[in-house]
C-alpha positions as CSV (number, residue, x, y, z in Angstrom):
1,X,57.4,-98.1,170.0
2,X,54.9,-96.5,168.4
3,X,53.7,-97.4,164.7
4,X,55.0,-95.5,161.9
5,X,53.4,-97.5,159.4
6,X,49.6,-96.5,161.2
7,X,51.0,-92.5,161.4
8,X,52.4,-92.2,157.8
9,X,49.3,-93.6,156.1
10,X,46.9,-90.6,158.3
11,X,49.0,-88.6,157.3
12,X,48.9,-89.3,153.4
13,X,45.2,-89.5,153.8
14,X,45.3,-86.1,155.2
15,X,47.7,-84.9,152.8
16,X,45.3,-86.2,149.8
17,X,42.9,-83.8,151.0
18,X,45.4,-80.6,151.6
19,X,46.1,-81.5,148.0
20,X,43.2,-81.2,146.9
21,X,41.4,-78.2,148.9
22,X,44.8,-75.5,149.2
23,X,47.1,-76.4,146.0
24,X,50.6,-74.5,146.3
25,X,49.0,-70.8,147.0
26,X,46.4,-69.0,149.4
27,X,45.5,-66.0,149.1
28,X,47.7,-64.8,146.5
29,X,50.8,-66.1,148.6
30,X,52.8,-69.2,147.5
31,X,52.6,-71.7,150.5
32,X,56.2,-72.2,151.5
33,X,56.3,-74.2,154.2
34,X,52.4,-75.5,154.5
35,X,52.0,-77.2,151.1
36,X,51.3,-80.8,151.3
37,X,54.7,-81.7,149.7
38,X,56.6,-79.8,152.7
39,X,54.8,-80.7,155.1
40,X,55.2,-84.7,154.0
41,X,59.4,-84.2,154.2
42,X,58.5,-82.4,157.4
43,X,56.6,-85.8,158.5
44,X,59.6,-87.9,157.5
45,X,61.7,-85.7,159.0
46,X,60.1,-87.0,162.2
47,X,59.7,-90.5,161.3
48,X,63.8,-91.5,160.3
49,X,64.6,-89.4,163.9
50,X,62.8,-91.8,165.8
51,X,63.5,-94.6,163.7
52,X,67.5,-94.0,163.8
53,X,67.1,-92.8,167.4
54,X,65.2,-96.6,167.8
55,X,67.9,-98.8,166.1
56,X,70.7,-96.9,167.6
57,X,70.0,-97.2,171.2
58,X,69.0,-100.7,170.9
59,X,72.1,-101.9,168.7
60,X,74.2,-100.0,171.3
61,X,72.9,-101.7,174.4
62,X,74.0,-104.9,175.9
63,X,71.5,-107.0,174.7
64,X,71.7,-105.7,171.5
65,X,76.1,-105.8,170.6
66,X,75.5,-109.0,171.6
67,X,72.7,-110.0,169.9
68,X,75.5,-108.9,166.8
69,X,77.3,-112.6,167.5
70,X,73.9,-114.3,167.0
71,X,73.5,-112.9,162.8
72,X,76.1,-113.5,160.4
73,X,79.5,-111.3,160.0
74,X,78.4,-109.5,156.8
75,X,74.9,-108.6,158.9
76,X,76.2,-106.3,161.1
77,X,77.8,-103.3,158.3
78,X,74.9,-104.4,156.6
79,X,72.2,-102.9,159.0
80,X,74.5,-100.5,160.1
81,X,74.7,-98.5,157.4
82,X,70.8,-99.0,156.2
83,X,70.2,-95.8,158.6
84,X,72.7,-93.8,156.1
85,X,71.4,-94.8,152.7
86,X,68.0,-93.4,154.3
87,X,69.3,-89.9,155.3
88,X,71.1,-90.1,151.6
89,X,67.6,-91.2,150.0
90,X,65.7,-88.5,151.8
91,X,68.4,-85.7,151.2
92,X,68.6,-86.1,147.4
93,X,64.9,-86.4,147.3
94,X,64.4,-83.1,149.3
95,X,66.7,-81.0,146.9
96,X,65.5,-82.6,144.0
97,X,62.0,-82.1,145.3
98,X,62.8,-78.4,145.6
99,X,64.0,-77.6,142.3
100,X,60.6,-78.5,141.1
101,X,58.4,-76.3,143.8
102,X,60.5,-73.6,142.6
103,X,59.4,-73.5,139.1
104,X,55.7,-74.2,140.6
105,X,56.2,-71.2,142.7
106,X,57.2,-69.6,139.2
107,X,53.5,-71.1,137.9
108,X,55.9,-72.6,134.9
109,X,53.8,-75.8,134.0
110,X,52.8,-76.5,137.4
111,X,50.6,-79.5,136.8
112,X,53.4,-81.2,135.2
113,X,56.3,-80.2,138.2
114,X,53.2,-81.2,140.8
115,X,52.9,-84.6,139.5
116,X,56.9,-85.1,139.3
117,X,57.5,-84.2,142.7
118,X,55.2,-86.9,144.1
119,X,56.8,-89.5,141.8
120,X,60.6,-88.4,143.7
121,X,59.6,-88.5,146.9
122,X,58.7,-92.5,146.1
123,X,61.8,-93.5,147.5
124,X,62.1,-91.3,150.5
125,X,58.6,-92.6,151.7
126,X,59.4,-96.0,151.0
127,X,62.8,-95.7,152.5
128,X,61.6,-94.3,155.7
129,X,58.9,-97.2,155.9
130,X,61.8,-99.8,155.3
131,X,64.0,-98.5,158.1
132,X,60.7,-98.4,160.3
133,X,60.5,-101.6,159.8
134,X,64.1,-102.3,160.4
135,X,64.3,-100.6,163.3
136,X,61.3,-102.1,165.0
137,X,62.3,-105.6,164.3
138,X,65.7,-105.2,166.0
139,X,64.6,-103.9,168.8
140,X,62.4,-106.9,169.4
141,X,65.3,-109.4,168.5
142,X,67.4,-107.3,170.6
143,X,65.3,-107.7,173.7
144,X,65.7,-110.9,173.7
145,X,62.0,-111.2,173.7
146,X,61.8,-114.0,171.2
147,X,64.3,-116.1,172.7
148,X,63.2,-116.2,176.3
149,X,59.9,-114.7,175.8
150,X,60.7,-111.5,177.2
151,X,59.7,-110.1,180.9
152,X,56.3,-112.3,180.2
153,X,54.6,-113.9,183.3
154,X,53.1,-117.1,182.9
155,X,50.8,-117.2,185.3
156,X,50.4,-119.5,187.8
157,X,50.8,-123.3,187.4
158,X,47.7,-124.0,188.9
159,X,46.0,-122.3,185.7
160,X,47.7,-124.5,183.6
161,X,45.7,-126.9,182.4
162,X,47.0,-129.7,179.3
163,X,49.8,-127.4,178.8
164,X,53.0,-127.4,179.9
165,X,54.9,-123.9,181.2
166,X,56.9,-124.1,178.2
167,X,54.2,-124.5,175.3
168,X,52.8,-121.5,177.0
169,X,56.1,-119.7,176.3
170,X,56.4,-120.5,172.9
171,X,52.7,-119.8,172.3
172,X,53.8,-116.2,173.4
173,X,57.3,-115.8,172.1
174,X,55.4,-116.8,168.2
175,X,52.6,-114.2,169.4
176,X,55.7,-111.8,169.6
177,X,56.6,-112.8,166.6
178,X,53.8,-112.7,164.5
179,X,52.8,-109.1,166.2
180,X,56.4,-107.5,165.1
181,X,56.2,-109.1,161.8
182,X,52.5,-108.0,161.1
183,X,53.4,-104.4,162.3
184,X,56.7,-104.3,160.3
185,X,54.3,-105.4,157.3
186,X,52.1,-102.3,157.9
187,X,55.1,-100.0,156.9
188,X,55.5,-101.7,153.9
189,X,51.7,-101.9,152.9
190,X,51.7,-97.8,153.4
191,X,55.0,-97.8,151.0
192,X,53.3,-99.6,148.5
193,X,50.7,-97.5,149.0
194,X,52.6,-94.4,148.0
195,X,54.4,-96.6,145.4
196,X,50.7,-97.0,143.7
197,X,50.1,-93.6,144.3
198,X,53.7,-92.6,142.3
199,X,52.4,-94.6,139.2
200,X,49.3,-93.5,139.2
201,X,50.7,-90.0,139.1
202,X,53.3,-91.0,135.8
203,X,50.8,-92.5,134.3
204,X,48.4,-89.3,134.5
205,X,51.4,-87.4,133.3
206,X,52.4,-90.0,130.6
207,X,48.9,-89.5,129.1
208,X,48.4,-86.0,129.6
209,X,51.3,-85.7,127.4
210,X,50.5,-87.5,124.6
211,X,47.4,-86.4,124.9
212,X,48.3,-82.7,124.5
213,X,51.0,-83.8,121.6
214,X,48.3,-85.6,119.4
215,X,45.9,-82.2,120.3
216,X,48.5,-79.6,118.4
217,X,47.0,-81.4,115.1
218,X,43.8,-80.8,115.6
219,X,44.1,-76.8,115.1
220,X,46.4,-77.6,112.1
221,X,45.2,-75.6,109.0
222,X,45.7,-78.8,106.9
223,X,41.9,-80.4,106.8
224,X,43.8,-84.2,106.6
225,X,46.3,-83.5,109.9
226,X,43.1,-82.0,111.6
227,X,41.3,-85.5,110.9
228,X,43.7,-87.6,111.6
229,X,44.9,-85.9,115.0
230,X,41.0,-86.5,115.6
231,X,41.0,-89.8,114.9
232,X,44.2,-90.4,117.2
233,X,42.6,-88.4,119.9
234,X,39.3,-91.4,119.6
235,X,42.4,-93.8,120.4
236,X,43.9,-92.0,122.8
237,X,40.8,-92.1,124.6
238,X,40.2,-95.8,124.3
239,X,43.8,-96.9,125.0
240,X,43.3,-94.2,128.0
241,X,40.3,-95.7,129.6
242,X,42.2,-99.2,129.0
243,X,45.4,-98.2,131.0
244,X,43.3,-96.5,133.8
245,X,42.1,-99.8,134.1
246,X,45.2,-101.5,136.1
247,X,46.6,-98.7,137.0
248,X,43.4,-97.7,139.6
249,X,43.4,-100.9,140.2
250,X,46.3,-101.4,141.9
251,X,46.0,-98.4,143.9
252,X,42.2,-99.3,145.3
253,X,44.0,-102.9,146.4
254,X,46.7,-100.7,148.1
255,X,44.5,-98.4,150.2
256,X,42.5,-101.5,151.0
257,X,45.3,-103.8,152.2
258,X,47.7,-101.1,154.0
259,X,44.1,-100.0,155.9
260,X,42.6,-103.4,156.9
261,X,45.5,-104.6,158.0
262,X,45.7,-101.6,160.2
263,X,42.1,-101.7,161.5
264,X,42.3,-106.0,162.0
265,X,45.7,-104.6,164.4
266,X,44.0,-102.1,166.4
267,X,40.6,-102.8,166.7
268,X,40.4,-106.8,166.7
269,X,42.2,-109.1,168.8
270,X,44.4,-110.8,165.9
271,X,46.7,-112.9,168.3
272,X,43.5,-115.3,169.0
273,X,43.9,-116.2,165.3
274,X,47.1,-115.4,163.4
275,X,46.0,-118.0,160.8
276,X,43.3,-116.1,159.7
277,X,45.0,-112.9,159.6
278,X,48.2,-114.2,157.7
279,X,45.4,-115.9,155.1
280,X,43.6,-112.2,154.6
281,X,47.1,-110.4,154.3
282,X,47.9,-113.0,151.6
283,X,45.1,-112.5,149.6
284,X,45.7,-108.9,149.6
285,X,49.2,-109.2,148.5
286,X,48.2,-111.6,145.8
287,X,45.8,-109.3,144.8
288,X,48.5,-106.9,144.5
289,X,50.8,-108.9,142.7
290,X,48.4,-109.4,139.8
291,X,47.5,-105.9,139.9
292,X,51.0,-104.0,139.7
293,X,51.6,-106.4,136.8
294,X,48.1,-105.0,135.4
295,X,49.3,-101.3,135.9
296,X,52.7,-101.7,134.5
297,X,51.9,-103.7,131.3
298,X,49.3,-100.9,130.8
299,X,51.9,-97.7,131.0
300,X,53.9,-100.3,129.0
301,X,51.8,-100.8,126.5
302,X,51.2,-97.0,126.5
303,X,55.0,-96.3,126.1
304,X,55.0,-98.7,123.1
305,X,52.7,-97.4,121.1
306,X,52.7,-93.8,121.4
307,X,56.2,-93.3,122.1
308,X,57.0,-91.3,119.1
309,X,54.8,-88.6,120.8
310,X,57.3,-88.6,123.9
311,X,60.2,-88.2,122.5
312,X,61.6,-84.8,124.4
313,X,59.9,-86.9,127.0
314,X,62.9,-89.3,127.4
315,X,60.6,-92.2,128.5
316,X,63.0,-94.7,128.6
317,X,64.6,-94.4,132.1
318,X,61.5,-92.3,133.6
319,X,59.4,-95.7,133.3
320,X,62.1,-97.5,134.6
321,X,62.5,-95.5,137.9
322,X,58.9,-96.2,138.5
323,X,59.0,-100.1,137.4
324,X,61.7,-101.1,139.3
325,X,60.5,-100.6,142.5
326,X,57.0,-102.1,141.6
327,X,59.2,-105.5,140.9
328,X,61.3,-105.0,144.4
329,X,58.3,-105.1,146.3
330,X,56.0,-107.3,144.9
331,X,58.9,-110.1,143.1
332,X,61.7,-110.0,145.1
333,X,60.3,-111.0,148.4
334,X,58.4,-114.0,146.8
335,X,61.8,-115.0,145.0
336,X,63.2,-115.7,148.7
337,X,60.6,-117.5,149.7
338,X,60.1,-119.8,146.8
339,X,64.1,-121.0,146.4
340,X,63.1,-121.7,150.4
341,X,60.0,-123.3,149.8
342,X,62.5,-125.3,146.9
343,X,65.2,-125.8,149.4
344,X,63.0,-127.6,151.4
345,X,62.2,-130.1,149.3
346,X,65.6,-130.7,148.3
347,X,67.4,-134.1,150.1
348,X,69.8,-133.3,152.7
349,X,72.9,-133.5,151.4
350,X,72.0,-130.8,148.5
351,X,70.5,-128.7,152.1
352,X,73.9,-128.7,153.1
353,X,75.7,-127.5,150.1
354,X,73.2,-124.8,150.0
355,X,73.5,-123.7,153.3
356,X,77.1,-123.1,152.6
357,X,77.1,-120.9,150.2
358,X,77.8,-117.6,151.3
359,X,75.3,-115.3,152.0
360,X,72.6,-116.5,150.1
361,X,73.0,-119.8,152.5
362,X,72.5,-117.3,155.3
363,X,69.4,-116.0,153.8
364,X,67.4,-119.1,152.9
365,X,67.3,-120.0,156.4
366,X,66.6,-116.6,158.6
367,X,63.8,-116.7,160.7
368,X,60.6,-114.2,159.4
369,X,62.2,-111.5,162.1
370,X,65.7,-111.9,160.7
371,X,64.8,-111.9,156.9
372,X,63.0,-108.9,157.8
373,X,65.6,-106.9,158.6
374,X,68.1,-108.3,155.8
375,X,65.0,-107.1,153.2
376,X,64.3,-103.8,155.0
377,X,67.9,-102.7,155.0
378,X,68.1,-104.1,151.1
379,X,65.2,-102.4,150.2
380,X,66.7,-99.2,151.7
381,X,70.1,-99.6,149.2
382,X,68.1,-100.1,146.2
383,X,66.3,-96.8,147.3
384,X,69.6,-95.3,146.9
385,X,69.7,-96.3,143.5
386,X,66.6,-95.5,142.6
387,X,67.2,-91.4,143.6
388,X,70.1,-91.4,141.8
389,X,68.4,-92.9,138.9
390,X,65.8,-89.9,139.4
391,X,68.2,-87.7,139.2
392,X,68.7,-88.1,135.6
393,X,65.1,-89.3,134.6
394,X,63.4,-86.0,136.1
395,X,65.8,-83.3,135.8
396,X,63.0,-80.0,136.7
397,X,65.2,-78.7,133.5
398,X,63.6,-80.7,130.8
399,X,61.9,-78.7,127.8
400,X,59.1,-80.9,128.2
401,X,58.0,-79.9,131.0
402,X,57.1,-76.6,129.1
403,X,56.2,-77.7,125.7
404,X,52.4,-79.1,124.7
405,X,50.9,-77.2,127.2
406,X,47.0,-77.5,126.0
407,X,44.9,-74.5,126.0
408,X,42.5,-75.6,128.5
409,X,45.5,-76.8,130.9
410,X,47.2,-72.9,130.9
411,X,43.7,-71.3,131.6
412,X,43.3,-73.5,134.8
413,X,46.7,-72.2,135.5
414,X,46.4,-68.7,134.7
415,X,42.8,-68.6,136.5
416,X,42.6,-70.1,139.8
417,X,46.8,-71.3,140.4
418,X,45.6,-71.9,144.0
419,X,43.4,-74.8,143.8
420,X,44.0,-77.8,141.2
421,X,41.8,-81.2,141.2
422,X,43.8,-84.4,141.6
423,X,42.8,-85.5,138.2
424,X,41.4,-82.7,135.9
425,X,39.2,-84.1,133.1
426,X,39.6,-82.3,129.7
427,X,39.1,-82.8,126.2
428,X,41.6,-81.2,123.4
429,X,40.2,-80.7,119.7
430,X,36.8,-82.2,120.2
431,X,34.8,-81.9,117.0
């Protein structure tokens, strides 16, 4: 199997750059089916075939109906139907998606519909990455290769040397393990990624915005509503620089952890030291904790003060679509593992009254594979939620999509509509 996680974050990286160098038009002609936001669907296209094509054959082979017997009642509809909620998550997104390339085909505020689009196709990437992950985890568990150690040879007994034949099978059955688990991890890493991408994008939007409100004062004819749009401009600026702050932030850790993680996999020999590895992952992911509660108390603290400016804007649920899926990557996972860590200490008897409560019981004491695939498939049905949630938040009908246009944003339309920077730099009513 290869590794979506390692294909999906090229391919970003190379879509970043067609971005940047071909816009939505060459030569005159709009770019139907090789802009960058076709030719990502396209890629995920690709990606849930294999994926589905993955989980299906192995959850339809022997090993795998009856590896069914070995995971609680409730797992098996569970998983099964995580393949669905991704074709749902990636069809909504694609229609959606294309409502809003229309009316950039139409050059009607295409800055604004370019930065939208990114932010709906959040759940489709992270969907796709979550039933990556699914998929290659069950294949593993479906194998058998982590309870018998697969088709492994142990070498010869002469070799053997202080160990016994079977600590040498468990040694490889946890390599397994920890090799599933850390390429499963990738695919989330490269969803985060595009998740830190997503806010980055509203929070460019959310500015530009207000930005371009607080500017129609400053050509007011009134001498007091010039100075004071001038003067709100000045904090603009400052609160701005502030919120870029957290929100770059947590993008730069993103890039970082989703790519080592990828290069330690490839190009080092990781199973000699999985200690070391987990400990460097961990950092990153702390890292990331701290700075995706940076980039949202930033746009936060954005929303708060200036929301008056965004009020055809209709803030409220657009912040939290993008929110809500900050907290289900970086919160919900370290919930788990902390009422775990808690069960642990607990005395027996309170063990077994947890354990017998239903589901949860079932979750506290998964193995990493296992909990894998209950959070990749969970992940997957809050991605449903979170389309449908878009579907409201960023209808490509909204006025405002059309109103505060500044004058130095329509000229880089109306001039050169074939090639936009990823994050044009302007000033509005300078003095």
């Amino acid at each position: 199997m290869f590794d979506e996680g390692v294909v999906l974050y090229g391919g970003l990286l190379f879509l970043v750059l067609w971005r940047f160098l071909s816009g939505w038009r060459c030569c005159g002609k709009r770019m139907q089916y090789t802009n960058y936001c076709a030719l990502l669907y396209m890629l995920l296209v690709v990606l849930i075939a294999y994926s589905v094509v993955t989980f299906s054959t192995c959850a339809l082979s022997g090993s795998g109906k009856n590896h069914w017997s070995t995971l609680p009642s409730w797992m098996r509809p569970f998983l099964i139907g995580a393949p669905f909620a991704c074709v749902v998550v990636f069809g909504l997104s694609s229609v959606q998606t294309a409502q809003h390339v229309e009316k950039i085909f139409r050059n009607e505020a295409t800055e604004r519909h370019d930065r939208a689009v990114q932010i709906i196709a959040l759940p489709a990437v992270y969907g796709t990455m979550c039933l990556s992950a699914m998929a290659r985890c069950y294949q593993t568990i479906a194998s058998g290769a982590l309870d018998f150690g697969g088709d492994f040879d142990s070498g010869p007994t002469s070799d053997v040397t202080n160990h016994t034949a079977a600590d040498i099978l468990a040694a490889k059955v946890a390599d397994i393990e920890n090799t599933v688990n850390a390429r499963s991890d990738i695919c989330f890493f490269v969803g985060d990624l595009f998740e830190a991408w997503a806010l980055y994008q509203f929070g460019q939007l959310t500015l530009d915005l207000i930005r371009s409100t607080i500017g129609r004062g400053a050509n007011d004819s009134d001498p007091r509503e010039r100075e004071k749009a001038q003067a709100l401009l000045h904090a603009h600026s400052a609160v701005e620089s502030l919120a870029w702050l957290g929100v770059t932030l947590f993008l730069v850790v993103c890039i970082l952890q989703a790519g080592w993680s990828i290069y330690l996999l490839t190009f080092t020999d990781v199973s000699s030291d999985w200690t070391s590895y987990n400990s460097q992952m961990n950092c990153f992911t702390a890292a990331g904790a701290v700075a995706s509660c940076a980039a949202i108390w930033n746009i936060h603290v954005v929303e708060r003060d200036f929301h008056k400016y965004l009020e055809s804007y209709a803030p409220l649920l657009k912040f939290i679509t993008v929110k809500i899926i900050v907290s289900f990557a970086f919160f919900q996972k370290g919930t788990v593992y902390v009422l775990s860590a808690i069960e642990d200490t607990m005395p027996t008897a309170i063990q077994g009254l947890s354990n017998k409560i239903p589901v949860v019981g079932d979750i506290l004491n998964f193995s990493d594979s296992e909990f894998t695939l209950f959070y990749s498939a969970l992940l997957l049905y809050e991605c449903v939620l979170i389309t449908l949630f878009h579907w409201w938040a960023w209808s490509a009908e909204e006025e405002w999509y059309t109103e505060c246009v500044s004058e130095e944003e329509q000229e880089r339309e109306d001039e050169d509509p074939e090639k936009r920077p990823l994050r044009p730099g302007w000033s509005y009513g300078a003095s």
